[in-house]
N, C-alpha and C positions, 0 to 999 in steps of 0.2 A: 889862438882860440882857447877860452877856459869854458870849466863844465860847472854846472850849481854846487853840484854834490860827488862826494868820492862814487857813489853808488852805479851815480848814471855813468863816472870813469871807467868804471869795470867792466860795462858792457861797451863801450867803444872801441871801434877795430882798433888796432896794433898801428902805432905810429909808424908811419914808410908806406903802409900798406894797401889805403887805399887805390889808389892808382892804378892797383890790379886786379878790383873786381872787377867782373863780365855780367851783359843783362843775359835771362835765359835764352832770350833770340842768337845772341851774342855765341853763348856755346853751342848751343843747337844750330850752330850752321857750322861753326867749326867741327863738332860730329858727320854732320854732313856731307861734306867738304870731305874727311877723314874717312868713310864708310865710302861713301859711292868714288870715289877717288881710286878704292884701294880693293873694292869688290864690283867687280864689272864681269862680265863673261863669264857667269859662276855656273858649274853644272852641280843641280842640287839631286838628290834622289828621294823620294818617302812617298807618304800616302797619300792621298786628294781626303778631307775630310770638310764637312759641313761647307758643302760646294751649295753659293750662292747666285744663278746667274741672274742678271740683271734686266732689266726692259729694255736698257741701253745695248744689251748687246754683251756689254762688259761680265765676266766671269771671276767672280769671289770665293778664294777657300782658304783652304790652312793645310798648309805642306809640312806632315810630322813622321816623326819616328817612337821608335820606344822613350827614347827620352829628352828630348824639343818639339818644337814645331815652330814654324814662322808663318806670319799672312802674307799672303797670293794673290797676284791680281790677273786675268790674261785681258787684255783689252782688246775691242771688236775685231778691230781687223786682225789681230794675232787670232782669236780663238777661229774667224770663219776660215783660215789658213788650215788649222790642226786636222782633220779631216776626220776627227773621231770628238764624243763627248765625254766631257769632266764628268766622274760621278763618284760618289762618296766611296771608299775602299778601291781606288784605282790605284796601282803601283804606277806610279811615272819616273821618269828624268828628264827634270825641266833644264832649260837654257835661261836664264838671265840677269838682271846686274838686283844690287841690292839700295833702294832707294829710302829714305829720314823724311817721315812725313811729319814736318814741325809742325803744326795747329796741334798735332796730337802726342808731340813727342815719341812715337812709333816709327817701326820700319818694316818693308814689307820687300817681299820678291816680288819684278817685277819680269813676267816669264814674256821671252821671246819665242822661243820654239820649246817643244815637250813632246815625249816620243813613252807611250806604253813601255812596261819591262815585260820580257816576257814573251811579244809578240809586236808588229808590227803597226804603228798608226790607221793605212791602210786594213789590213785585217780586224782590228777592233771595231773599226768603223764599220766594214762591213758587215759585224757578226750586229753589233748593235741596232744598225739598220734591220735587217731582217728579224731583231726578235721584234719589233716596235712594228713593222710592215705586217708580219705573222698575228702579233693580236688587234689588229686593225682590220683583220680577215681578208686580204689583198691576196695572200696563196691559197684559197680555198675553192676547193673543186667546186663546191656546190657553184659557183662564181661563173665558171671558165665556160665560154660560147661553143657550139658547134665552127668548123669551118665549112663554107660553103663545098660544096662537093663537083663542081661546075663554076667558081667564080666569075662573074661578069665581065671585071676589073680588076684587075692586081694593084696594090701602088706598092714600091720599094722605098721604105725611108733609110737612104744609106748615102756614105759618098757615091756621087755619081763618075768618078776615077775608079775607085779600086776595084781589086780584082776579086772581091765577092761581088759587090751587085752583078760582074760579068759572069761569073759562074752561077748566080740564079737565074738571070734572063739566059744562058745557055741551056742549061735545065729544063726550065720553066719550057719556053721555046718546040726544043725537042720532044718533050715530050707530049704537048699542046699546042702544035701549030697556028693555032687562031686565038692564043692568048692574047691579051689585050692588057698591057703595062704602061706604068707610068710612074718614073724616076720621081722621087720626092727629096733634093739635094739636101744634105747637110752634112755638117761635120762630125766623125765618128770617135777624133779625140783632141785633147785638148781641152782646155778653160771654157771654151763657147760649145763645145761639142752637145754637152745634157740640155742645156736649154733649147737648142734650138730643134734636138730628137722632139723633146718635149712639145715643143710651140709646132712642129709637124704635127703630130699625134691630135693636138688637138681641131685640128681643122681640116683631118685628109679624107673628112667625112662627105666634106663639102664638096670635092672631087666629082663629078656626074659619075655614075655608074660604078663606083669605089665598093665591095662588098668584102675583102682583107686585106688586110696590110702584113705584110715583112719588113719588121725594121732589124740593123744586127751589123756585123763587120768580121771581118777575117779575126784570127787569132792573135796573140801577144800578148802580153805580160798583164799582171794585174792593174798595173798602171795603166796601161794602150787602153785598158776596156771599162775602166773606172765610169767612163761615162754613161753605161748602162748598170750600172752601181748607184747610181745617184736617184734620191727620192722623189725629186723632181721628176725623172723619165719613168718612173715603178706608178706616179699615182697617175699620168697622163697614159698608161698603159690599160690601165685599169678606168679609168674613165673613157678611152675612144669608145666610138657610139659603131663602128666596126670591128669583126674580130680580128686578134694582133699574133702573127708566130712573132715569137722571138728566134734569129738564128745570131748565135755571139760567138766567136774564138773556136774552139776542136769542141774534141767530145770530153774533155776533159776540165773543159771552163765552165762552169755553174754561173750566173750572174743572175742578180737581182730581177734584171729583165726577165732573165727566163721562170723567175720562181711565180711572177704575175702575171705573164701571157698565159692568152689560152690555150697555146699548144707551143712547146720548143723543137726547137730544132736543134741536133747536136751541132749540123754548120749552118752555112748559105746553102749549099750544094742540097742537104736534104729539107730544106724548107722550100725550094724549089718543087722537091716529088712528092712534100705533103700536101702543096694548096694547089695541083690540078692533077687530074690524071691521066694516065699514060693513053694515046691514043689509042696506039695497037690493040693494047690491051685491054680499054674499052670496048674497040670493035670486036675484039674475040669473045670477049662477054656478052654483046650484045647479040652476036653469032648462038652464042650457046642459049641464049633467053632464050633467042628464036626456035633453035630445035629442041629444046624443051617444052615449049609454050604449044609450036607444032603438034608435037608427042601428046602433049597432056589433051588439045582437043580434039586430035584424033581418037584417041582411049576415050573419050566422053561421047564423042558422038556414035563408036562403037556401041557403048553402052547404052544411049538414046536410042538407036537402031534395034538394040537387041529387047529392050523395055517394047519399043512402041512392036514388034513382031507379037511380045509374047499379049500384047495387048490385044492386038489384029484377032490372035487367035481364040481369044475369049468366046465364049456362044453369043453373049449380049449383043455384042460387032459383028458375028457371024452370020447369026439369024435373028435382027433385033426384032420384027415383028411378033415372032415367038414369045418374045415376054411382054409383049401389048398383049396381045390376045391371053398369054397365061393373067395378066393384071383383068385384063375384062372377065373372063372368067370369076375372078376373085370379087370382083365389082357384083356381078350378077347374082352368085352366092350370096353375096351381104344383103344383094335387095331381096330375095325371095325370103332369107330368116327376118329381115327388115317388116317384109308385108306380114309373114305368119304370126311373129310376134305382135303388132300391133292389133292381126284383127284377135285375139285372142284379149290384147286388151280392152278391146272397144269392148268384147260380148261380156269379159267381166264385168265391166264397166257398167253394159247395161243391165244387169242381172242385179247387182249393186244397186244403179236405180230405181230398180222394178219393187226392188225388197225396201227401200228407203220411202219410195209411195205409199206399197200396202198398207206399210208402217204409220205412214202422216193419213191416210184413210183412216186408217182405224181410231187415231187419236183424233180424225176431226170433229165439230160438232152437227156437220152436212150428214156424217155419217149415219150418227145417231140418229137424227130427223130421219134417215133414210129407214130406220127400221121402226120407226113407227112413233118415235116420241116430236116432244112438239116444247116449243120453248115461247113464252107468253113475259110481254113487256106491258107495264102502263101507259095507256095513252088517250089521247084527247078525242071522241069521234060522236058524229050527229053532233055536233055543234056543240058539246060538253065543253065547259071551261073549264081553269083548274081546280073551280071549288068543289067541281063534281067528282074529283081523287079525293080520298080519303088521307090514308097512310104509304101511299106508293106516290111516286114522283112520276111525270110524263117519262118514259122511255125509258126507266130501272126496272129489271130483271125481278119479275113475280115470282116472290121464295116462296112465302108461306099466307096461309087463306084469311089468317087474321088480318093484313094488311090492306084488304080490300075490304068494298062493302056493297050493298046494291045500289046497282048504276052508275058503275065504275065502269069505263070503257079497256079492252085489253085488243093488244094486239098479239096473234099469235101465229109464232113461225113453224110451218108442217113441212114435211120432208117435201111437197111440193105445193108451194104457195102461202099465202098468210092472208090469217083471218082476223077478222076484227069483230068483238062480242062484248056483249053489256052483260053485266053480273046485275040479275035476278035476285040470288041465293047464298048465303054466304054459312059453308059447313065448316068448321071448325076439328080441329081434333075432338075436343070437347065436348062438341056438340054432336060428332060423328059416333063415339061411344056411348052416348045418349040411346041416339033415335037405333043403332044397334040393339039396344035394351031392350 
């Protein structure tokens, strides 16, 4: 083969040498090949940083130290194994191999198991859970129900084998004879154990006559008891539509259960003495109700006794007609200032009227006719028409002598009777000073 020009020579590979170029696929498997070949079963240690978990399930971060880091994968079923959560600043040490993801020329860890530093899987998990359970308000008092005081019904959700459900119905029993229980089987450890507490929890309402429950198991390890650790039993805890003890492990096991029932029990044994009480010991209570209740209404009716004597002894009760008659008495008084005062009104009264007469007497004009004067009106008489009036009108009050003239008719009112007279004469002021002359 020749080439056009020296130029294009100089960039052409090396004579011999073709034959031993690789496409990138080509290397990138041989890295591959080379990497996951030769790092399998790696125990890494760093930080969880910009942890992505996925919808899938799948769990993404970046596992670093001061000076690396590599990407992280944990895949579904690995992470739901971990029993604690990835969160960004977690110290781990993971388990697993190191895998060449050619599309992107990358490699990543791909983690099989991974354990906190520091402290336990188990305990992270639990501390985690509870801070998530706590601001969800699930351990809050304000929350937590009364237990019946008297329950109708018990149900135990526990194994129906071990030897706590038999030392609560011993208990229980003993100390409430006519208690009325009912086993609610399931398993207290193991993979199936929380779900099926759970799916109890939910339905032990439906039970007839069901009014609290005791769910819980004898003592062991954090493991044994894990199953009242799980989220699943804390939120079906808190949802029963009955009130729940928790009794778990000694007095020295705290679990999730017991942070969200409404009352704990430190075992089985004492959640037996919390939900009924003792009989004896109610009847010796109810003994003492009695002689106190006794006591108290004897002391009252005493006192009702001694009220209703000092009652008895009153004058009113003694000799009640005494105070009828002192009342009639008081009656009788009131009428005789009753009668004095009124006739005392009437006579002012009349005296008031006698003075109020005189008075319209004297202002009448009856009166004055009475003493001798006489009051004269124009009027019509002997068959006078009205041309026979002058300057007076039929029946207006005669002032003065000019208004008249002769053969005017008057009528005139006398302190007794009235007369009727024709004007003759008519004297004038005028003319009166005259004939005076």
């Amino acid at each position: 083969m020749s080439y056009g020009n020296s130029s294009s020579a100089q960039h052409a590979a090396p004579i011999g040498t073709t034959q031993n170029v690789k496409s990138v696929s080509e290397l990138t498997r041989e890295v591959k090949e080379l990497i996951e070949g030769n790092l399998s079963g790696q125990w890494v240690g760093g930080e969880v940083s910009n942890c992505r978990p996925a919808s899938s399930g799948h769990v993404y971060f970046t596992l670093k130290d001061d000076a690396a880091q590599i990407s992280a994968v944990v895949w579904r079923t690995t992470a739901a194994r971990l029993g604690f959560e990835l969160r960004d600043g977690l110290e781990i040490v993971a388990v697993g191999r190191v895998e060449v993801y050619a599309a992107r020329g990358s490699y990543q860890l791909i983690i099989q198991k991974a354990f906190p530093q520091g402290m336990g899987a188990l305990e992270l998990a639990l501390r985690q859970l509870k801070e998530k359970l706590e601001a969800a308000g699930l351990f809050d008092p304000a929350r937590k129900r009364p237990i019946p005081e008297i329950p109708k019904r018990i149900a135990l959700v526990t194994s129906p084998t071990s030897a706590a459900v038999k030392d609560m119905i011993q208990v229980i029993t003993r100390r409430w004879p006519n208690a009325n229980i009912v086993v609610v089987p399931v398993a207290v450890q193991g993979s199936s154990a929380a779900p099926e507490i759970a799916a109890a929890l939910r339905i032990v309402h439906l039970i007839p006559g069901v009014d609290v429950v005791i769910t819980g198991r004898g003592g062991g390890s954090l493991e044994d008891l894990w199953a009242f650790n799980e989220e699943v039993v804390a939120r079906a805890i808190a949802a029963c539509q009955v009130p729940v003890i928790s009794a778990v492990g000694h007095e020295i096991d705290v679990t999730i259960a017991d942070l969200v029932a409404d009352r704990r029990a430190l075992t089985p044994s004492e959640a037996g003495e919390f939900v009924v009480p003792h009989r004896a010991e109610l009847i010796a209570g109810l003994g003492d109700f009695r002689e106190r209740l006794k006591k108290s209404l004897t002391q009252r009716a005493v006192h009702a006794r001694s009220q209703l004597d000092s009652l008895a002894s009153r004058r009113v009760f003694a000799n009640p007609l005494q105070r009828v008659r002192q009342l009639g008495e008081g009656v009788d008084d009131l009428s005789d200032r009753l009668n004095a005062v009124a006739r005392r009104r009437v006579e002012r009264s009349r005296q008031e009227v006698a003075q109020l007469s005189a008075t319209l007497n004297s202002l009448s004009p009856l009166g004055v006719l009475a003493r001798g004067y006489s009051v004269t009106y124009g009027c019509e008489a002997g068959g006078q028409s009205d041309k026979g009036l002058s300057n007076i009108q039929r029946g207006s009050l005669v002032r003065n002598a000019k208004d008249l003239k002769a053969g005017d008719s008057m009528l005139t009112y006398l302190g007794q009777g009235r007369v009727v007279s024709r004007v003759e004469h008519v004297i004038s002021e005028e003319n009166s000073g005259r004939e005076s002359n």
